[in-house]
C-alpha positions as CSV (number, residue, x, y, z in Angstrom):
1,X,-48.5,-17.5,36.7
2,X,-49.4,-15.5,33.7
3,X,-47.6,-16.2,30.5
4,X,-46.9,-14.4,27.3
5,X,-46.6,-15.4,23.7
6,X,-43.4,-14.6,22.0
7,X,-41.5,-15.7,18.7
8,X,-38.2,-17.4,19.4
9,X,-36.0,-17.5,16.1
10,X,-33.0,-19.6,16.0
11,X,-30.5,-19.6,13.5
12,X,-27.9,-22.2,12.9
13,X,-25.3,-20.8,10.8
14,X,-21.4,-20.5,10.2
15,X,-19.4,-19.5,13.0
16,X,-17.3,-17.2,10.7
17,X,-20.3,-15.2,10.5
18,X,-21.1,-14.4,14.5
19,X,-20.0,-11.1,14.8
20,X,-21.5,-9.6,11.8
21,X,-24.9,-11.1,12.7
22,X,-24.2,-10.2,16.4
23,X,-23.8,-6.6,15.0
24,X,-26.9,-7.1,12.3
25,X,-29.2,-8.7,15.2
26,X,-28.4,-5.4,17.7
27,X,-29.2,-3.0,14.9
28,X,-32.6,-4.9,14.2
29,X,-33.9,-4.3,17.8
30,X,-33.5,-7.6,19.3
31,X,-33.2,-7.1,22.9
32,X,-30.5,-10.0,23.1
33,X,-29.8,-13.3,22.3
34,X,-28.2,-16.3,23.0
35,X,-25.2,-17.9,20.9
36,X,-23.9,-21.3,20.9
37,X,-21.4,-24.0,19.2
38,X,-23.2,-26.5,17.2
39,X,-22.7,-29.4,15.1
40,X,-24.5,-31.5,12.5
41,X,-25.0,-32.9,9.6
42,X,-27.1,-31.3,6.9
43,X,-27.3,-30.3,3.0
44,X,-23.8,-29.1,3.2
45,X,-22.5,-32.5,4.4
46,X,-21.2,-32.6,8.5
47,X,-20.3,-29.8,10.5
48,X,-17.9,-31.2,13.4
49,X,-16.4,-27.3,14.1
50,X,-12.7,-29.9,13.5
51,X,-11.3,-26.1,13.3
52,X,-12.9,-23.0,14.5
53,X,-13.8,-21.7,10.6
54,X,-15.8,-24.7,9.8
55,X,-17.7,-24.8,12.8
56,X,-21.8,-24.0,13.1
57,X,-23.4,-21.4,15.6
58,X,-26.9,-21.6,16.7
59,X,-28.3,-18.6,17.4
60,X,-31.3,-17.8,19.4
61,X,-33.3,-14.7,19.6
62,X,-37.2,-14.4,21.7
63,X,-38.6,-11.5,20.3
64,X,-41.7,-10.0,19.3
65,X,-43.3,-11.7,15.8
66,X,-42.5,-8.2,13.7
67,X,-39.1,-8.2,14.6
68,X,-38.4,-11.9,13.9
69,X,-39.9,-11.2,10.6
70,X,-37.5,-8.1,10.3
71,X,-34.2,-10.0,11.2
72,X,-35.5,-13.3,9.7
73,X,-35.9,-11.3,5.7
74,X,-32.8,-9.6,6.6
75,X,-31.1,-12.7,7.0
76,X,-32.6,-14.6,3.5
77,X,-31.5,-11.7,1.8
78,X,-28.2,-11.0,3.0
79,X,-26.4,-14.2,3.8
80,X,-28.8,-17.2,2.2
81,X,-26.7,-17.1,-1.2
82,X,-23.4,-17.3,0.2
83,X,-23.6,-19.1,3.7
84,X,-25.0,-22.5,4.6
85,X,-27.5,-20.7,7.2
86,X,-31.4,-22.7,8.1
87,X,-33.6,-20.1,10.1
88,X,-36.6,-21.4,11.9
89,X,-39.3,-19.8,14.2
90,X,-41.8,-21.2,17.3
91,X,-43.9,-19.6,19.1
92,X,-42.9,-19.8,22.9
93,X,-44.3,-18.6,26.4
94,X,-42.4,-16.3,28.3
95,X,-42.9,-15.1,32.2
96,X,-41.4,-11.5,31.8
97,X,-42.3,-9.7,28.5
98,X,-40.6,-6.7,29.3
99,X,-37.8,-8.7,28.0
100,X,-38.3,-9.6,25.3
């Protein structure tokens, strides 16, 4: 079995915000990604999704390390002011590379 280094990025963020970044992260050339509910307490106090605007999303993306960058400063600069967002990156081993 011969493995390859990739960068996963996840972002936990507003739900509110999922199709916009769904639309941001397919113009950025990630190849896909994986979105689901979350919940949790943080700086901006607990986020129990008690109605669907105030829930969190946690969005995963494997990708190479130039495009996590890309979507990763794309992020910061677009939605960090004005959205209670926390990106963070790990390098992970994938089997296929073509897909990612």
């Amino acid at each position: 079995m011969h493995s390859h280094t990739r960068t996963l990025l996840t972002v936990v963020t507003e739900a509110v915000l999922e199709g916009t970044l769904a639309r941001d992260l397919d113009r950025l050339n990630a190849h896909g990604y994986t979105i689901t509910d979350a919940r949790g307490r943080g700086s901006r106090g607990v986020r129990d999704a008690g109605w669907e605007a105030s829930g969190n999303i946690r969005i995963e993306v494997v990708c190479d390390k130039a495009t996590a960058d890309a979507i990763a400063a794309h992020l910061q600069e677009h939605y960090y002011d004005d959205y209670a967002m926390i990106l963070f990156m790990s390098d992970v081993a994938v089997l296929r590379r073509e897909k990612f």
